[in-house]
Phi, psi and omega in degrees: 000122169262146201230133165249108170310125160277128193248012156230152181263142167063038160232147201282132168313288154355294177283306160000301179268015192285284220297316174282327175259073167291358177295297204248159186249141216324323193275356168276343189256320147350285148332305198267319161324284202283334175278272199137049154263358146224147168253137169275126129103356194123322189296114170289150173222175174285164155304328213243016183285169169222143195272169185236145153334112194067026178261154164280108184235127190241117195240144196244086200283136189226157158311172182268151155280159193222138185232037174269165189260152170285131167224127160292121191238119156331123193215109177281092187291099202285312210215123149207170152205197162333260185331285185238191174203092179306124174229125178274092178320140178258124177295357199263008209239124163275134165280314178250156161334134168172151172032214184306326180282070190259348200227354203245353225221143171290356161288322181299323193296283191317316205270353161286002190263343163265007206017064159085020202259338175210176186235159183243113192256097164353081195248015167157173199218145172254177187248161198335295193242041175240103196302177172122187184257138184225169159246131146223146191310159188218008169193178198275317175302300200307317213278322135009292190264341170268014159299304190304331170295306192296296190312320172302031217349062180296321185281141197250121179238142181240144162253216191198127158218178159211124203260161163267146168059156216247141192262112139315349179258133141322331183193167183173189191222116189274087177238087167196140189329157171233160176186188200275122169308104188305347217274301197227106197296324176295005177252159178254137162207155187272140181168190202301283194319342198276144180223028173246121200288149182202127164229152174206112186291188193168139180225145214247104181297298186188163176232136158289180170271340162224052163193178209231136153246110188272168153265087185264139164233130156265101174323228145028120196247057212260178193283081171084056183278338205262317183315303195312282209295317174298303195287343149311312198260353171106020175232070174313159195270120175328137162084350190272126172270330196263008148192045170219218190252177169305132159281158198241358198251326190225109213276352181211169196258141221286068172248122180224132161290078159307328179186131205225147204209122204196170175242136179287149179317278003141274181306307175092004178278148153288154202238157174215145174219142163233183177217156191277214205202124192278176202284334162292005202250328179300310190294305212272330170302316195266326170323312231269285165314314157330292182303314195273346176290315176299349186288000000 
């Protein structure tokens, strides 16, 4: 239990403890509230009481609760210590609890592998069937500060794809807003309506006779930003059905988080990890190659 003086008036408990803890954030104490981990003066109060100058405030730091079930999972461990944990996500691995997918997801995985000991705090997400490296927190200061490295959009991410049909530039830049489909809300699309800014550079690995193997940086970290924008420009991402063509090469679309670069919680050095290229995304490169040595 931790104990505190106030040493300002007329401020909401909440912010109060926002403004004295910045490792955490306002909707974790808020949290800590509403459970009766903290008190004034001897007293549970609301998020919205306001201290008073010389009021006692006692606060009791908890883990997030969690009522998700532990499932055991296979988990390709890049990294891990105190803070975070780095993971080479399997495409086929939902990150978080949703819709049908409550028992399946790396969070079920992660919290039987701590065996419910710690909680896994999400600071970003690949989508279902894009492999790769993702971080994650492993308390409420780490997930805190490295959310704020994403939102500075600070963290340096490399993917890996390979697009339909050959890019003439060696390299370029995809710079245009993305926003919600009206038609079909769950799509990301370029258009009148979109009003969230996205760029994504891109570099030319090698070429094929119809298709391209890139090098992606996304500036920008918008929802199936790297999907959207190739396919914006006429190179859909192999394998992507939901916004490219039926695939012929590949069963899911042939996207990978290669290598991601960030400054660690703790330390404060920068830290780097990369992952190998799981086997199917490696089978459609050698297809690829085939093809292209019989022409």
């Amino acid at each position: 239990m931790e104990k505190i003086i106030a040493e300002k008036d007329n401020v909401r408990v909440d912010n109060y403890l926002r403004e004295k803890f910045p490792e955490y954030s306002r909707g974790y104490f808020q949290r800590l509230i509403k459970n009766g981990s903290v008190n004034i003066n001897g007293r549970h109060m609301e998020s919205g009481h306001k201290v008073r100058l010389g009021d006692i405030v006692e606060i009791e730091f908890t883990d997030k609760e969690t009522k998700i079930m532990p499932v055991e999972m296979p988990l390709d461990i890049v990294y891990e210590d105190d803070d975070i944990i780095v993971i080479n996500k399997r495409p086929d691995v939902v990150v978080h609890p949703a819709g049908r997918h409550k028992l399946d997801t790396l969070v079920n995985g992660l919290l039987f592998y701590w065996n419910n000991k710690s909680f896994p705090f999400m600071v970003h997400r690949l989508d279902k069937d894009t492999s790769g490296l993702i971080v994650v927190a492993k308390n409420e200061p780490a997930k805190e500060f490295l959310s704020r490295q994403f939102q500075n959009r600070s963290v340096e991410k490399k993917y890996l794809t390979i697009v339909e049909g050959v890019i003439k530039e060696n390299e370029g830049c995809i710079e245009a807003p993305l926003g919600r489909s009206p038609e079909t809300p769950r799509k990301i699309v370029v258009g009148p309506a979109s009003r969230k800014a996205a760029k994504t550079f891109f570099k030319v690995k090698k070429r094929y006779g119809n298709a391209t193997y890139l090098e992606v940086k996304p500036h920008t970290g918008r929802t199936h930003q790297i999907r959207v924008h190739l396919a914006f420009i006429g190179h859909s991402v192999i394998g992507d059905v939901e916004y490219g063509t039926q695939p012929a090469l590949a069963a899911r679309q042939m996207l990978h988080a290669s290598e991601i670069k960030f400054i660690h919680p703790l330390t404060k050095k920068t830290v780097a990890f990369s992952a190998v290229l799981p086997e199917d995304f490696k089978n459609v490169l050698e297809e690829l190659e085939d093809e292209k040595k019989s022409v």
